[in-house]
Backbone bond lengths (Angstrom), bond angles and torsions (degrees), N, CA, C in turn:
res aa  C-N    CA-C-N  psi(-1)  N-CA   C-N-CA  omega(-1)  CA-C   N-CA-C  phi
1 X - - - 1.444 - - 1.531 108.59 -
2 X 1.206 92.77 141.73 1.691 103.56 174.53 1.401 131.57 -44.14
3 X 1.213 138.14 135.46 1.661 117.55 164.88 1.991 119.46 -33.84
4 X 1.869 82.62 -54.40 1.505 98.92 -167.13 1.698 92.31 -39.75
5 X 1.440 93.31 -76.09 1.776 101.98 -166.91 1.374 136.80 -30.75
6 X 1.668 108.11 -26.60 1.455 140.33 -168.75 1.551 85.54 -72.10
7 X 1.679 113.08 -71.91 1.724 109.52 -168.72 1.063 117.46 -67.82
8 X 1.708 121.40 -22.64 1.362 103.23 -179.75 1.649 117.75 -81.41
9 X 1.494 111.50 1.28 1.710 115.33 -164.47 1.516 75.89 -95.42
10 X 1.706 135.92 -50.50 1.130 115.37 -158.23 1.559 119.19 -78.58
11 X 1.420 114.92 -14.35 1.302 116.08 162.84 1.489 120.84 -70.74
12 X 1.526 124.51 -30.56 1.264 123.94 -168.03 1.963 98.22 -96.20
13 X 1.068 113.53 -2.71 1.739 119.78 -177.77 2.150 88.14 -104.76
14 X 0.941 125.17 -28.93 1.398 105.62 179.94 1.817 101.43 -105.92
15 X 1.194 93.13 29.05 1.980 97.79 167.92 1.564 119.86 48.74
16 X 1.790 105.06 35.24 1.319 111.82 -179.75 1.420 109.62 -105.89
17 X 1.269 101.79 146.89 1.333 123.40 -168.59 1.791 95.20 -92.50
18 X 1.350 127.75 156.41 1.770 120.31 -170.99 1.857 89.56 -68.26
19 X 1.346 109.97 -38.29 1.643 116.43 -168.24 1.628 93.94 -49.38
20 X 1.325 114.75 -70.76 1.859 122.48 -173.02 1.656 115.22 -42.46
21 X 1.690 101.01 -51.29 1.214 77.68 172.74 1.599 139.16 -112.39
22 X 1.433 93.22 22.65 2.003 114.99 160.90 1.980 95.49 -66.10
23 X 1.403 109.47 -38.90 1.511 113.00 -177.33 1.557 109.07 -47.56
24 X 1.409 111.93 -66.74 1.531 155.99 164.61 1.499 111.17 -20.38
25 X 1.408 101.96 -64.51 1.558 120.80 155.65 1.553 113.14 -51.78
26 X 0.769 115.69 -63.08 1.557 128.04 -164.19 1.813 115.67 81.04
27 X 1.863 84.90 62.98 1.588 81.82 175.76 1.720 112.33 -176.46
28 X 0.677 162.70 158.22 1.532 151.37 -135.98 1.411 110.27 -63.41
29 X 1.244 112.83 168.88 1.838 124.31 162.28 1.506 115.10 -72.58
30 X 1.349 110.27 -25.76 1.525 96.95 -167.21 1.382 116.63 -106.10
31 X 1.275 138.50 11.61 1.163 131.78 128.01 1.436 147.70 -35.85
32 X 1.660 90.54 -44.05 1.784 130.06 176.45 1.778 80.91 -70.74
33 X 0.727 135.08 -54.37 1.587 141.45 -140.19 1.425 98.77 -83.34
34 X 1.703 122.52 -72.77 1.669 139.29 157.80 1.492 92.06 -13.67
35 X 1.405 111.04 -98.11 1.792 105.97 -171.17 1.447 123.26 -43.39
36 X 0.917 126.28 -34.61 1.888 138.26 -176.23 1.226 93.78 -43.34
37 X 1.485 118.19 -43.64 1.367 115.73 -118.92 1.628 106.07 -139.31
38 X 1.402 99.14 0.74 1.730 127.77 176.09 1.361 108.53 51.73
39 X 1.552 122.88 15.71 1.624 121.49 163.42 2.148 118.36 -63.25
40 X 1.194 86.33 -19.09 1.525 80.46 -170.50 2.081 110.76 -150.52
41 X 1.074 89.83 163.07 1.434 81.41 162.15 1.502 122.03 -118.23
42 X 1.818 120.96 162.05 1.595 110.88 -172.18 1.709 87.29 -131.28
43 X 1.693 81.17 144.11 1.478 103.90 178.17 1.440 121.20 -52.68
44 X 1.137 148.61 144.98 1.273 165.82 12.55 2.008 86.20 154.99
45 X 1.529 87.95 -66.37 1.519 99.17 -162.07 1.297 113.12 -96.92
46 X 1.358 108.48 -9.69 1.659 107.86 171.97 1.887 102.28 -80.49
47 X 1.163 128.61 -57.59 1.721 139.95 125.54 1.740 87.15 26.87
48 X 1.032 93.51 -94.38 1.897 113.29 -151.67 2.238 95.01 -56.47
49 X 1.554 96.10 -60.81 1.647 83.17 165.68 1.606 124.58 -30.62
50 X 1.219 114.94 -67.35 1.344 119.24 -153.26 1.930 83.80 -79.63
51 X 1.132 141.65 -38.77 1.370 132.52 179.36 1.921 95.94 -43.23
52 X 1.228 102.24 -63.14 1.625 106.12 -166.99 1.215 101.25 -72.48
53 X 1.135 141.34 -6.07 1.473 126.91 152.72 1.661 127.04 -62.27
54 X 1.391 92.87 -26.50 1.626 91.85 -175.48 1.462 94.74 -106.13
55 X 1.224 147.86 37.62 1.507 144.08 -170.07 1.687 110.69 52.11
56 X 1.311 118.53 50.85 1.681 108.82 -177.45 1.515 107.77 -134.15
57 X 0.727 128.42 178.04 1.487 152.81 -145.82 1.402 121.68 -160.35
58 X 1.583 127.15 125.15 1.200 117.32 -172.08 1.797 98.86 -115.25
59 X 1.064 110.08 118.50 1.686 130.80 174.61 1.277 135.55 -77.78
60 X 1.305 127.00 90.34 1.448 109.86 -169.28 1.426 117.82 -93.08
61 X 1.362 127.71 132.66 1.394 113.37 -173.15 1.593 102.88 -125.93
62 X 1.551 131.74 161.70 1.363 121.25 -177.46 1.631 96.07 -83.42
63 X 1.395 112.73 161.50 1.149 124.90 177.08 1.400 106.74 -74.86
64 X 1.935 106.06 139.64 1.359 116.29 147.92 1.401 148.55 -17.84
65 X 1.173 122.30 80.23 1.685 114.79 -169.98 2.142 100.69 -51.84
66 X 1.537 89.91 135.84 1.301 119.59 -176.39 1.671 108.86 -52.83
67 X 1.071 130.51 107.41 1.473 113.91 173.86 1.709 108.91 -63.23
């Protein structure tokens, strides 16, 4: 599953509206909105805000060697 899909299931499963949790974040609606909605992309650290707004975590792992 997608990143996008991940935040938007966990925003719409904790009954947030993009407005509540841009609040949550502490930082505009239309960022939340840009990604939702695949018009734009959001920087790095605005990303990680709105992740820790909804209880999430972004994981980096090295890629799979190719069989």
């Amino acid at each position: 599953m997608e990143l996008v899909d991940q935040i938007k299931r966990a925003r719409l499963r904790a009954r947030l509206s993009q407005e509540e949790l841009a609040a949550l974040a502490s930082i505009s609606r239309r960022p939340i909105y840009l990604l939702e909605s695949g018009r734009g992309a959001v920087r790095l650290d605005t990303l990680v805000k709105i992740l820790d707004a909804l209880g999430l975590t972004l994981q980096i792992h090295p890629k799979s060697p190719e069989a």
